[in-house]
N, C-alpha and C positions, 0 to 999 in steps of 0.2 A: 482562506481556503486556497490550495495549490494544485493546482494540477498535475497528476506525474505523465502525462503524457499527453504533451500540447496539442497534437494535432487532433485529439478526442479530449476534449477538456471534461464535457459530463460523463464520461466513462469513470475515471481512478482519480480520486483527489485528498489529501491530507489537510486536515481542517488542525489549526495550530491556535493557539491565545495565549496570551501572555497578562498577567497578575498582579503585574511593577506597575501599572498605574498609566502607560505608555496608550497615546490616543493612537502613533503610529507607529511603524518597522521604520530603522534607518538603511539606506542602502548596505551596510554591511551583514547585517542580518537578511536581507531581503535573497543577498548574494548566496548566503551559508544555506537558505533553505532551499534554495531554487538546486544547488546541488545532491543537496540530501534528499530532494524528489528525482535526482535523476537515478542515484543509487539505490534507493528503493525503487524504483519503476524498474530497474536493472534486475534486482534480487528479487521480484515481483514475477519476471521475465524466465527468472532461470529455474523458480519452482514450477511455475508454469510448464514448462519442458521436461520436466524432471515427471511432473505428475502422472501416477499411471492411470490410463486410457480406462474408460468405462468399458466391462467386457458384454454390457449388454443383460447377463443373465444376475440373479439376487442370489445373495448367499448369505443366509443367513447367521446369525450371530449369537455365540453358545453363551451365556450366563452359567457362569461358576455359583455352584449354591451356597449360603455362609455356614 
């Protein structure tokens, strides 16, 4: 399990395994994922901002009939 965002580790984490038979991660791999949790904490970041704000009131959702 990885944290994407250290300073809140139980907040956002990507839990990863591996299938090769491998008891541990060698530092090269350890390196590769530690980044790929910074770019998705990134891309995590900018949907985030992207997202439109709750306006508060329900609006209901039309069902097309078949």
């Amino acid at each position: 399990r990885y944290s994407l965002t250290p300073e809140r580790v139980a907040e956002a984490s990507i839990e990863l395994g591996w299938t090769d038979g491998r008891a541990a991660i060698d530092r090269d791999t350890e390196i590769a994922v530690e980044l790929l949790c910074g770019h998705v904490a990134a891309a995590v970041e900018r949907l985030e901002r992207a997202a439109p704000r709750p306006s508060g009131r329900v609006v209901p959702l039309l069902r097309k009939s078949a």
